[in-house]
N, C-alpha and C positions, 0 to 999 in steps of 0.2 A: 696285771703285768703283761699276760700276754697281746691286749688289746692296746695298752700302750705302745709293745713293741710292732704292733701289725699296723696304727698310726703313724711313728717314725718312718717303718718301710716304705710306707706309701708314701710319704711326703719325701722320700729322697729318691723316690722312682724318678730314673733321668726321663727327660722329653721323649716325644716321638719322632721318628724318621725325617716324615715332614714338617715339623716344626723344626727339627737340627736342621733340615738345607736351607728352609727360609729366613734365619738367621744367619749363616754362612752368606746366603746371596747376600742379604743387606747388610755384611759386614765387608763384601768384595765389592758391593757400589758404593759402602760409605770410603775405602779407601780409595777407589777410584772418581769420586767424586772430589777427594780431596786434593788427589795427583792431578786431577785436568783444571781445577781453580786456581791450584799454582803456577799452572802453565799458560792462564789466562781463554779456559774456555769453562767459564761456567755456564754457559746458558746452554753447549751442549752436553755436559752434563746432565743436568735437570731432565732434557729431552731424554737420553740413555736410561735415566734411573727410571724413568716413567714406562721405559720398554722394558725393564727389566722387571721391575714388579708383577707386570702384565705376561711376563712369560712361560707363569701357569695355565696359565687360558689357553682354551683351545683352537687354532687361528684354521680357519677354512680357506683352501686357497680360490683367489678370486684371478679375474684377468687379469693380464700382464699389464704392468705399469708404461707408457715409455717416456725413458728415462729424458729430462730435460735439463740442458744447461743453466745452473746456475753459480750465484756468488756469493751464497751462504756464507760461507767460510771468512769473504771478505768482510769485515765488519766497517769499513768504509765506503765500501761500494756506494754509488748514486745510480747508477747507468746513463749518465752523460752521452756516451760514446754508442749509445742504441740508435743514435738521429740519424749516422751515417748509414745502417741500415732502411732508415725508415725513408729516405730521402735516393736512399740507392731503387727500393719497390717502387715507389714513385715517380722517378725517372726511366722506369724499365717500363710504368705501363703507359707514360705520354709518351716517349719517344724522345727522339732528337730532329733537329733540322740542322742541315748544312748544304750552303748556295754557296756554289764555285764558279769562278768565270775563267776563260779561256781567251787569250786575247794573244796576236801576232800574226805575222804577214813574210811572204818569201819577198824580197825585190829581185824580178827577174832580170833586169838589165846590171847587175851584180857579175861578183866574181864565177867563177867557172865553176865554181861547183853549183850554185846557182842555176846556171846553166844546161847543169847535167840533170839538176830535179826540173826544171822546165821540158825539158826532152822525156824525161819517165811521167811527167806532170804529175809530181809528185809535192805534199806539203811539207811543212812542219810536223807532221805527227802529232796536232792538240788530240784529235780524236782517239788514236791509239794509246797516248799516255794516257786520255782518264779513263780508258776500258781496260789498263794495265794498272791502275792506279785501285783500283775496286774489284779488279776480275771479275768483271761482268759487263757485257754489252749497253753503258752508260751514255753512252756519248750522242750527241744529234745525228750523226751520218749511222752510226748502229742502229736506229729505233726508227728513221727517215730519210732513207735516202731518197735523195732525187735530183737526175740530170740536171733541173732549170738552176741547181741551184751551186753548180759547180763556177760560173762566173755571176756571181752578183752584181748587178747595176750600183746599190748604192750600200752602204752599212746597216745592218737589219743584226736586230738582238732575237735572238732561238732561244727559246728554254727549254729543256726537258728534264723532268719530274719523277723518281724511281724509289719505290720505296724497298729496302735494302735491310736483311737481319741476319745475322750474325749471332748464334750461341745467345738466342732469346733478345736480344737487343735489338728494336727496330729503327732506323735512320729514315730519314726523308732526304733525299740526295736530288738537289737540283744541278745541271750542268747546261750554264751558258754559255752560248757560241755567239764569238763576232763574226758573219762572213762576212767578207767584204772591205774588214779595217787595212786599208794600206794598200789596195789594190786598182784607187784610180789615180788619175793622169795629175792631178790636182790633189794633194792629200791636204793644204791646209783645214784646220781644225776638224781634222776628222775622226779624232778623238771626241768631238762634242754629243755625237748619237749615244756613246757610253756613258757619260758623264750624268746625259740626261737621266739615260734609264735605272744608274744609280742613284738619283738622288728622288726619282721618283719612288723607289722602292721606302727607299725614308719617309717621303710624303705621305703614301699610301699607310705606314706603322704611325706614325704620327697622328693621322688621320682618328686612326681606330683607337689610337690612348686618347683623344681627349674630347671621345665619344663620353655622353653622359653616359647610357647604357651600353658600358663596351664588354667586350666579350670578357670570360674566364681563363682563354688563352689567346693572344692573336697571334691569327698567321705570320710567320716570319718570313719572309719574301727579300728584308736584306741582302746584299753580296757581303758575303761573311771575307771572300778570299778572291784575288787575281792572280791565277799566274799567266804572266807574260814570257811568250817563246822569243829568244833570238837566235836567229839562225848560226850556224857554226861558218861562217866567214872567216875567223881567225884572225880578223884588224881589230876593228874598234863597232859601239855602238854607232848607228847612223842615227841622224839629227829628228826623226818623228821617233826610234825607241826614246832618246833623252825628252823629249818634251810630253810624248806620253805618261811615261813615268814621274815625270817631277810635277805633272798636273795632278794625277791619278792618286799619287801616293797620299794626298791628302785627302783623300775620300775614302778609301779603299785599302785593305792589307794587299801592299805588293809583293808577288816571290815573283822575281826572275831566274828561267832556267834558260840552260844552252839546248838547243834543239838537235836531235841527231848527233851526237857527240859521238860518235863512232867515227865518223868521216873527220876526226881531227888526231892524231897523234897524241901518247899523256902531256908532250913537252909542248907541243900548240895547245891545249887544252888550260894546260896552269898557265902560260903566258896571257894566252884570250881571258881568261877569269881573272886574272890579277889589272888586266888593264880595264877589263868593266868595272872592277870594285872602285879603281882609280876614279875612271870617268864619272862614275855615282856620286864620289864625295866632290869633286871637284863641281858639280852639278847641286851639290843640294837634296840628294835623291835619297830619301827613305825606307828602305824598303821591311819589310819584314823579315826578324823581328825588331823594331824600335826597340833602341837603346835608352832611349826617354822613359820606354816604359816599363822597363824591367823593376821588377817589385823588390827584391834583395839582393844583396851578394849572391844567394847558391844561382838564382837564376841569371843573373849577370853571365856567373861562368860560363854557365850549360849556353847562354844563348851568344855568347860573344864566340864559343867554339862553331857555330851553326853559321854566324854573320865571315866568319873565315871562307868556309865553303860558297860561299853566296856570290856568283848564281851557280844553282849545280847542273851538272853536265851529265844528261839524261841522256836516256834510251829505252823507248817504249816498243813492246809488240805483246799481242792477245798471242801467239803461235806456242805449244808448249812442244817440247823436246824430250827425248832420254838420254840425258848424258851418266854415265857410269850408273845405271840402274836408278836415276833420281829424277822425276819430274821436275821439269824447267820451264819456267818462260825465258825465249830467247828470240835471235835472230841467227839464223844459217846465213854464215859464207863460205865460199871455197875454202879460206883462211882458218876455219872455224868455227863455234858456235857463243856466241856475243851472249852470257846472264847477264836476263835484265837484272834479277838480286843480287848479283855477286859484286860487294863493292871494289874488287880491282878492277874490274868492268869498268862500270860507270856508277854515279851515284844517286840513282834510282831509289835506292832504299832509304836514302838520308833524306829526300823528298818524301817520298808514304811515311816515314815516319814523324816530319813534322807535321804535315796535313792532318795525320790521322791517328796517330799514336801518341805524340807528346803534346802535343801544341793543337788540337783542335780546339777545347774548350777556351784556351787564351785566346784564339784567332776568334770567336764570337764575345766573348769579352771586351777585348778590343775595339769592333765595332761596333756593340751595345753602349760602353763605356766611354770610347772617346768619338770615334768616326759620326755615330748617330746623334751622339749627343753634342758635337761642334753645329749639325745641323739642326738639331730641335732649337737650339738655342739662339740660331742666326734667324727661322723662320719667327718664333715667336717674337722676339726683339721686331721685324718686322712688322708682322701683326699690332703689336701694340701702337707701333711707330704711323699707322695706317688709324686707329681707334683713335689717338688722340686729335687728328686731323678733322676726322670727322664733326658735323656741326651736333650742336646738342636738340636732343629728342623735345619736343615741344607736345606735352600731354592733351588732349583730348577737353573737352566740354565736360562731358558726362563723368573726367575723372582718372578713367584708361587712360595709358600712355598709348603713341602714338605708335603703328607698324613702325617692327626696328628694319633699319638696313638690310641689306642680304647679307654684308660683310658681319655682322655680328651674329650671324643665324650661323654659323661655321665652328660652334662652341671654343669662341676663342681665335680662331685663325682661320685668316681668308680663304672664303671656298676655290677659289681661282686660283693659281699659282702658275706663273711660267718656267722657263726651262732656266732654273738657279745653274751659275757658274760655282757655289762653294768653292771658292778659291780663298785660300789662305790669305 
C-alpha cells in the first residue's frame, strides 16, 4: 500500500522550474508565430523562433556589427534602382568634360557708348564673365596675358584647359577665345575660321570612333556650347551678329547674351531683348534651347520659360564686396553696388544656371546626339560617295590583292579632309 501510494506521488510530481519556462517560451513563440502568419510574415517568424529557442545559450559578446541598409522587409524588392548609384561612382571617378566658346566683337565706329569703351579700351567682358561664371581665374587673358595680343591681325582660336572640382566632382573645363572675330576692315566670312575649328573637332572624334583599335574613352575636344556677346547698343542686331548666328546655330549650341547690361536702363534692356528675339525669328535663328528638341511636355515648359528670357542681360566681375555683412560679387559705382547674383540686377544667375545647373548634361547631348551626328553622317555619306568612284582593285599573280588606295587605309573615311562648310 504504502509503495503504491509513494508510486502515485511521484508520478504526479509537477515538472521542474526549467522545464515550466521552456514550455511557457514555446507556447509564447507558438502564439507569436501564429499572430505574425496572420499578418503575413511567416518567414520572419521561423527566423525569431530559432532566436528564441537559442536563448538559453550562452552568447559571448563579439565586435560591433555595422549596421547596413536593407530591404528585408520588402518582399518585392529587385534593387533596380542600385544602377543609379553605381553609374553615379563611376561618373565621379571619369569625370566630365565641358568645351565653351566665347565669341563677339565691340564695333567701335558705333553708337556713343561704343565710343566711351573705346576711350577706357575696354571689351565686352567675355573674359570676366567665364572667371565669374566658375570663380576662378578660367579665362585666356587670366592664365596669358600678353600685350601682342590686344590687336590681332587675323582671327586665331585660343584654348585653355582647367581642371575644376567641386565637393569631389572633377570637370575638365575648356575655354575658347575668338580674338580678333569682327575686328578688321573687311569682316566678310569671317565667321569661316570658327566654323572650321568646329568641325575640326568633329573630325578629330570621328577620327578616333572608327579607329579599329580605339581607345576606351576619347577625348572630347567638341564645342559642347557658344555663347555669343552683343554689345548693349539698345537698337537692333547688326548684320555679321545675324549671319553668324544663323550660320553657327546649325553646328553649334547658341546662347546669346547682352553684354554689359548695366549701361542700359530695365526699360532699354526689355525693349533691346524683345526686339533681338523678333530679329531671331524673323532670321531663322536657333538658338538654345531648340524647341525641336525638347523631349516632353514638363520640359517644353521649363525650357519655353528660358527661350522668354533669351538673350540674357549680363553682368560679369571676379571683384567681391561686403554688402550688409555678405560676401558678393559685384561692380562699384558711385550709384552703388551692381550683384552680379542678384536677379533684380541683371540676369547672371539664369545664365550659370543653364550652363551649369540645369541644362549642362542636355547641352553635350545635344551635340553628341544631333550637332555631331548631322556631321558623322554628311562625312561618311561622303566617304562612301568617294569609294564608289574609285576603280576596282585588280589582284596580284601570286594571289594577293593589290596595295589598296590611301583613301581606304582611313578605316572607312578619307584621311584628307578640307575645311567642310556643314551648312544646313
Amino acid at each position: 500500500m504504502e509503495s503504491a501510494l509513494a508510486e502515485e506521488s511521484r508520478g504526479s510530481t509537477p515538472a521542474s522550474p526549467a522545464g515550466a519556462v521552456i514550455e511557457r517560451e514555446e507556447e509564447t513563440c507558438e502564439r507569436k508565430r501564429e499572430e505574425q502568419e496572420r499578418k503575413g510574415l511567416g518567414s520572419e517568424v521561423s527566423l525569431s523562433h530559432s532566436n528564441m529557442s537559442e536563448s538559453a545559450k550562452v552568447h559571448h559578446p563579439g565586435p560591433p556589427v555595422k549596421a547596413e541598409k536593407t530591404h528585408g522587409s520588402d518582399f518585392s524588392y529587385v534593387g533596380i534602382d542600385a544602377i543609379l548609384e553605381q553609374m553615379r561612382r563611376k561618373a565621379m571617378k571619369q569625370g566630365f568634360e565641358f568645351n565653351i566658346m566665347i565669341v563677339g566683337y565691340v564695333d567701335w565706329s558705333g553708337s556713343h557708348k561704343t565710343l566711351q569703351w573705346r576711350k577706357r579700351q575696354s571689351g565686352l567682358g567675355k573674359s570676366t564673365l567665364m572667371n565669374t561664371l566658375f570663380k576662378s581665374k578660367v579665362s585666356r587673358k587670366s592664365v596669358q596675358p600678353s600685350p601682342e595680343e590686344r590687336i590681332p591681325k587675323t582671327i586665331e582660336i585660343k584654348s585653355v584647359s582647367h581642371d575644376v572640382e567641386e565637393k569631389g566632382v572633377r570637370m575638365k573645363l575648356t575655354v575658347i577665345d575668338t580674338p580678333g572675330f569682327g575686328d578688321q576692315i573687311n569682316n566678310e566670312n569671317c565667321w569661316q575660321p570658327i566654323m572650321k575649328f568646329i568641325n575640326d573637332q568633329y573630325e578629330a572624334y570621328l577620327q578616333e570612333e572608327i579607329n579599329i583599335n580605339r581607345k576606351k574613352r576619347i577625348p572630347d575636344s567638341r564645342v559642347h556650347c557658344c555663347i555669343y556677346f552683343i554689345p548693349p547698343t539698345g537698337h537692333c542686331l547688326r548684320p555679321l551678329d545675324v549671319e553668324f548666328m544663323r550660320r553657327l546655330s546649325k553646328v553649334v549650341n547658341i546662347v546669346p547674351v547682352i553684354a554689359k547690361a548695366d549701361t542700359l536702363t530695365l526699360e532699354e534692356r526689355d525693349d533691346f531683348k524683345q526686339t533681338i528675339r523678333e530679329e531671331l525669328r524673323a532670321n531663322g535663328i536657333d538658338v538654345y534651347p531648340q524647341k525641336e528638341f525638347d523631349e516632353d511636355a514638363e520640359d517644353r515648359i521649363i525650357n519655353d520659360k528660358i527661350r522668354e528670357m533669351i538673350p540674357f542681360a549680363v553682368v560679369g566681375s571676379d571683384q567681391e564686396y561686403q554688402v550688409n555683412g555678405k560676401r558678393i560679387l559685384g561692380r562699384k559705382t558711385k550709384w552703388g553696388t551692381i550683384e552680379v547674383e542678384n536677379i533684380a540686377h541683371c540676369e547672371f544667375a539664369y545664365l550659370r544656371d543653364l550652363l551649369i545647373r540645369t541644362h549642362m548634361q542636355n547641352i553635350k547631348d545635344i551635340t553628341g546626339s544631333i550637332h555631331y551626328e548631322t556631321y558623322r553622317v554628311r562625312r561618311l555619306n561622303e566617304s562612301n560617295g568617294h569609294f564608289t568612284s574609285l576603280p576596282a582593285v585588280e589582284p596580284k599573280t601570286n594571289g594577293l590583292p593589290a596595295e589598296q588606295p590611301a583613301a581606304l587605309q582611313a578605316n572607312g573615311v578619307a584621311a584628307q579632309h578640307g575645311a567642310l562648310s556643314h551648312e544646313m
